[in-house]
N, C-alpha and C positions, 0 to 999 in steps of 0.2 A: 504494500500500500504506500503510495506516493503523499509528498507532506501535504498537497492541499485537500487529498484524500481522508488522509488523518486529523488536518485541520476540520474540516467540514462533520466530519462523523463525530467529533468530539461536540461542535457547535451544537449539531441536531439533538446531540443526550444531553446538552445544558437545557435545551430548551424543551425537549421531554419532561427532565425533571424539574426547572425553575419555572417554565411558563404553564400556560394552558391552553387544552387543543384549540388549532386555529385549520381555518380550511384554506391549506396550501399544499404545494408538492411536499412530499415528505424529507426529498432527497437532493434537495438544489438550495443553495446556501448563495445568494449574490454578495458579490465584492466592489464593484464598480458598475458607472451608465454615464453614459453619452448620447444624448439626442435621444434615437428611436432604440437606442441597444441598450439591454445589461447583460454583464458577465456574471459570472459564477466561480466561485472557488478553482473548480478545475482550469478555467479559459474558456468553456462555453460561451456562446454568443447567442441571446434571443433577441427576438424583435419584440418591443415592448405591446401589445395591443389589450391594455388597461387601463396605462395609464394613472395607477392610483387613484381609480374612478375620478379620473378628469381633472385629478389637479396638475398633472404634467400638461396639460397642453402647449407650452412651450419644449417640451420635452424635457432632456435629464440635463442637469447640471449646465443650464443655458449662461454662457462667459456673463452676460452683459447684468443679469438679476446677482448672480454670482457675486459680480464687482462690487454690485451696489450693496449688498451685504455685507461684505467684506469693510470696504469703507464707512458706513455705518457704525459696524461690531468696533471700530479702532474709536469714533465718538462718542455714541451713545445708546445703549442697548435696551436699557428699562429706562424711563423719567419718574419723577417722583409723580407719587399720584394725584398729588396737590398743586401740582404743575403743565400748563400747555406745554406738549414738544413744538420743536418748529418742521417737523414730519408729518402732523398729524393734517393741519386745514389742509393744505395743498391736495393730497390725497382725496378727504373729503370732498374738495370744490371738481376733482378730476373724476370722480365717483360720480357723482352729481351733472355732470355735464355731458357724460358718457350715456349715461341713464336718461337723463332731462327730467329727474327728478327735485326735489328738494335740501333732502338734509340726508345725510349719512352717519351711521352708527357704525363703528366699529367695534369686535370682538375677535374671539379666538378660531372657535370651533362651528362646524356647520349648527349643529344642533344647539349653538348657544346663540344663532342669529336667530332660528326660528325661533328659540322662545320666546328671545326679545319680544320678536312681531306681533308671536301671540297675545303677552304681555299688554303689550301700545294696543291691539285692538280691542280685546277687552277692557280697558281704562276709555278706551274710547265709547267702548256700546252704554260703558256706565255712565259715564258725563255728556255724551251729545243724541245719546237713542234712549238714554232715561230707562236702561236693561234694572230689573231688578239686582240687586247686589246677590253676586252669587251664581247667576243665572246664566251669564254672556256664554252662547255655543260657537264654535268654529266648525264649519262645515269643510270634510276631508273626505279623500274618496278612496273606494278600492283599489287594491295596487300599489299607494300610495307608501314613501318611504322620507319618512323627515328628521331621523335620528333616533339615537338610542337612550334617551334619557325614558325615566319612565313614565312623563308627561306625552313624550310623543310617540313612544312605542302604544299609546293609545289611540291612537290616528292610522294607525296598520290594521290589517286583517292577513297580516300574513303569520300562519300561525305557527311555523317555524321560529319566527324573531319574537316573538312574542310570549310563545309558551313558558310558563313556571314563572315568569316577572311580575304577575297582577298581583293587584287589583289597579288597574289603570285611573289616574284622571278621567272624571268623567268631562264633558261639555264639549264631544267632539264627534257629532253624528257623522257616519261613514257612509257613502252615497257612491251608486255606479262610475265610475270613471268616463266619463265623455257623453252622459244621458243629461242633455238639458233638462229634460222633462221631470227628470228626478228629482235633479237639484233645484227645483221649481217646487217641488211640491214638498222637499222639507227646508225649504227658506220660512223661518218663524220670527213672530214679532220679538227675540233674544239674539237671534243669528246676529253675530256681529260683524261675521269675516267668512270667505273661504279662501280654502288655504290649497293653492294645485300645485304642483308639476306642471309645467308646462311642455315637459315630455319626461311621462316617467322612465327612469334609470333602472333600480334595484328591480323593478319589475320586469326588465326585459326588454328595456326599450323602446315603451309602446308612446304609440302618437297617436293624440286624441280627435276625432274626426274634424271636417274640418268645422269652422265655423264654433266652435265650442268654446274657446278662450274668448273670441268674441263676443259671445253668447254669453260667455261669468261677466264680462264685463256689463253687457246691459242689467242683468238680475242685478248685478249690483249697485248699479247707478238708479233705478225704480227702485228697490226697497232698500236704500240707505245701508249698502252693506261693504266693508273693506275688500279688494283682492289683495290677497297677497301669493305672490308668484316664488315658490321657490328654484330660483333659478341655478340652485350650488352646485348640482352635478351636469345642466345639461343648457348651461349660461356662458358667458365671455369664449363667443366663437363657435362652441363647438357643434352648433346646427348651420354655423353658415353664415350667422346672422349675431350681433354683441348679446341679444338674448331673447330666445325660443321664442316669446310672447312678443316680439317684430313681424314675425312670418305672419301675422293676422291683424299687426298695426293696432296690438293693443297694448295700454300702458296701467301697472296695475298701480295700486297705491302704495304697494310696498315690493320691495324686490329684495330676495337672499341670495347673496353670492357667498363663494363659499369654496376649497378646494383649489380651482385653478387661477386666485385670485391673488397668491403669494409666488405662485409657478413654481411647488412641489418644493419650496425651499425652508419655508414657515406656517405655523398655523394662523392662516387668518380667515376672519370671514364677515361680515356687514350686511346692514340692513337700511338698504336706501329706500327713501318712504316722501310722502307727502309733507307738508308741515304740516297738515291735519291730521296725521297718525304720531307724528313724532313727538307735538308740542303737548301728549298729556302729559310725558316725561318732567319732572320738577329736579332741580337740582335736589343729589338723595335716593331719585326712586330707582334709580340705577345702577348702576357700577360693576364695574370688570377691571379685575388686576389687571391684565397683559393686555387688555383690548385698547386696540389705537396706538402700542409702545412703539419708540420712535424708529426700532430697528423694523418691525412688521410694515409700520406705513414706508420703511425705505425701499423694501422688498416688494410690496404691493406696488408701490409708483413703479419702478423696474418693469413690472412684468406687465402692469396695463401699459406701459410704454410698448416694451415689445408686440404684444399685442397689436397695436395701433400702427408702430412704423414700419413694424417687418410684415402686414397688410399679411396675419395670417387668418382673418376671420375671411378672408375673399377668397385664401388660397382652400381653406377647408370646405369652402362651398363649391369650387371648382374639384376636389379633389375627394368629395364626398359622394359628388353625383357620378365622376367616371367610377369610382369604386363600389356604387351600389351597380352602374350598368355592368359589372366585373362580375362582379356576385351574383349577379341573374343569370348570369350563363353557365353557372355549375350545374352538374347535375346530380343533385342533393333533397328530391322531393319530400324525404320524411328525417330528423334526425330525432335519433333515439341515444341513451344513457350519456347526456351531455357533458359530464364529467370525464369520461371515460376517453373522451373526446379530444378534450384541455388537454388530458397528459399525452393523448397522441400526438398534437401539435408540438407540444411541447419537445416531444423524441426530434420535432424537426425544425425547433429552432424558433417556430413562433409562442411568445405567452399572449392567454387568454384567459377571459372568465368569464363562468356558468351565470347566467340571470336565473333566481329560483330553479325550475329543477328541469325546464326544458328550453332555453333559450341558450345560445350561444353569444354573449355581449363581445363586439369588435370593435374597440376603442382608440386607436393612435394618437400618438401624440402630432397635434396639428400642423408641426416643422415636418411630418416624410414628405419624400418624395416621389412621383409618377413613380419610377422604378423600384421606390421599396417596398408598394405598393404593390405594385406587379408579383415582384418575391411572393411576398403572402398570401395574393390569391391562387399562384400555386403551392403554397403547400396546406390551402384548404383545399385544392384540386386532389392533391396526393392525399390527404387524411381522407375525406368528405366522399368521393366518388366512388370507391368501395365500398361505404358504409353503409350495414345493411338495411335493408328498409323493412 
């Protein structure tokens, strides 16, 4: 056994014994990435198609977010909490302009932007829709994946992620995914928000018909109700567009970014809102250590730079549509044990991951290129075309 043989085998029994099961390859230990690749202990090379569920869209270790950290970390990392950085507005006002929104909040984690939102629209249903205290519901739909706290693992029906965690939060009716008519008919005089995906992620990647986001946004404009858009997994670029809820030219009241908002470098994530969601907030009813520190807002600026100069939200659009005409010409009619699948890929070079328990998710990071492209549809050609039906 060679040393990064023995290196790696030793890593996998630490984490046998110190951690706890995670669902991943059992036997691949990465050491390094670059753009679309990571390595592995031994030298393997995959093509990343994960992503980090979408916070690499920049891809791995991009020079220029890199610097800006680096430079940062040599000034100033945490600010006192009693103190503005001078990281923070600039980011905010570039949030905000991006969006054509109002005000921006900054945090850490995905799931700590949604509850923000949650938070502001209930404070909202109580002081401007006169909700009974106690009462304010958020409307969420099947399919639906907005973190793991166990405020939101109650907005899920997926009963893998959910099981053994209850007794949930209530005030958060669960409704069809893409049925106007649903969410029509349990819009109630409490409803104070609903809360979508604008294309669900953890679910499989599903996109809701057309005219739908549209369609929240009128229900919510007639009965006095907040959207809020979670944009963290499937926002800044990665449909083509700075965020999902463009393709239908709707703008909601609040937007969660989240993941590829630091570009795989740092935890960050925000909640850009109206001033009418934002200002129930009173100096007090808030706060987050790390959120808005001045090393995160140096990182976030970076990477909505990148973003924005290296014009990759056009190129994912251009490079999204050759790669689904790509993908229609497999011949792939049924696929079955989806996992089983991932580690085939995997024998050849590409990583991937399982949406629940029958979807294949194919995620890049937004920097490949036509030709690396190319690569990995055939080696879905080479796994996929045998496979039995």
């Amino acid at each position: 056994m060679n040393a990064a043989s023995t290196l790696s085998t030793r890593l996998i029994d630490q984490e046998l014994h110190f951690g706890v099961p995670a669902d991943r390859p059992p036997d691949v230990v990465c050491t390094r990435a670059d753009g679309v690749y990571v390595w592995d202990l031994a030298g393997n090379r995959y093509m990343d198609f994960v992503s980090a569920h979408g916070a690499l869209n920049p891809g791995h270790c991009h020079t220029r977010i890199a610097a800006a950290m680096v430079e940062q970390c040599l000034r100033m990392g945490l600010s006192p909490g009693t103190l503005l950085n001078d990281r923070l507005p600039p980011l905010q006002e570039k949030l905000c302009t991006l969006t054509g929104l109002e005000r921006a909040m900054l945090m850490t984690t995905g799931a700590e932007a949604v509850e923000t939102a949650v938070q502001a629209a209930r404070r909202w249903g109580y002081q401007h829709k006169r909700i009974p205290a106690g009462q304010a519901e958020v409307l969420v739909f099947t399919g639906s994946f907005h973190g793991r706290t166990t405020t939101l693992l109650g907005c899920s029906d997926d009963a893998e992620a959910t099981a053994g965690f209850g007794p949930f939060t209530p005030g958060f009716p669960i409704v069809p995914y893409g049925d106007l008519t649903a969410v029509q008919a349990a819009i109630r005089p409490r409803t104070c928000a609903i809360l979508v995906e604008p294309v669900q992620g953890e679910a499989g990647v599903v996109v809701p018909p057309k005219g739908f986001l549209k369609g929240l946004r009128e229900l919510c404009d007639r009965h006095q109700i907040m959207l809020l858009a979670d944009e963290i997994q499937c926002g800044l670029g990665r449909t083509g567009r700075l965020l999902a809820c463009q393709h239908e030219g709707v703008k909601p009241d609040g937007v969660l970014l989240g993941h590829a908002l630091a570009g795989g470098f740092y935890p960050v994530s925000a909640l850009v809102a109206t001033r009418a969601l934002t200002d129930v907030f009173t100096p007090g009813s808030h706060g987050t250590t790390f959120g808005g520190n001045p090393l995160a807002c140096a990182i976030a600026t970076a990477a909505l730079e990148v973003l924005t100069d290296e014009h990759l939200i056009d190129h994912a659009a251009e490079l999204g549509a050759y790669f689904l005409e790509r993908l229609r010409l497999l011949d792939a009619p049924q696929l079955r044990e989806v996992r089983g699948l991932c580690a085939a890929l995997l024998q050849q070079g590409l990583l991937c991951q399982a949406a629940r328990t029958h979807t294949l998710r194919l995620q890049p990071p937004l920097t490949i290129t036509r030709e690396q492209l190319d690569w990995a549809v055939e080696q879905l050609r080479v796994v996929l075309e045998p496979w039995p039906s």
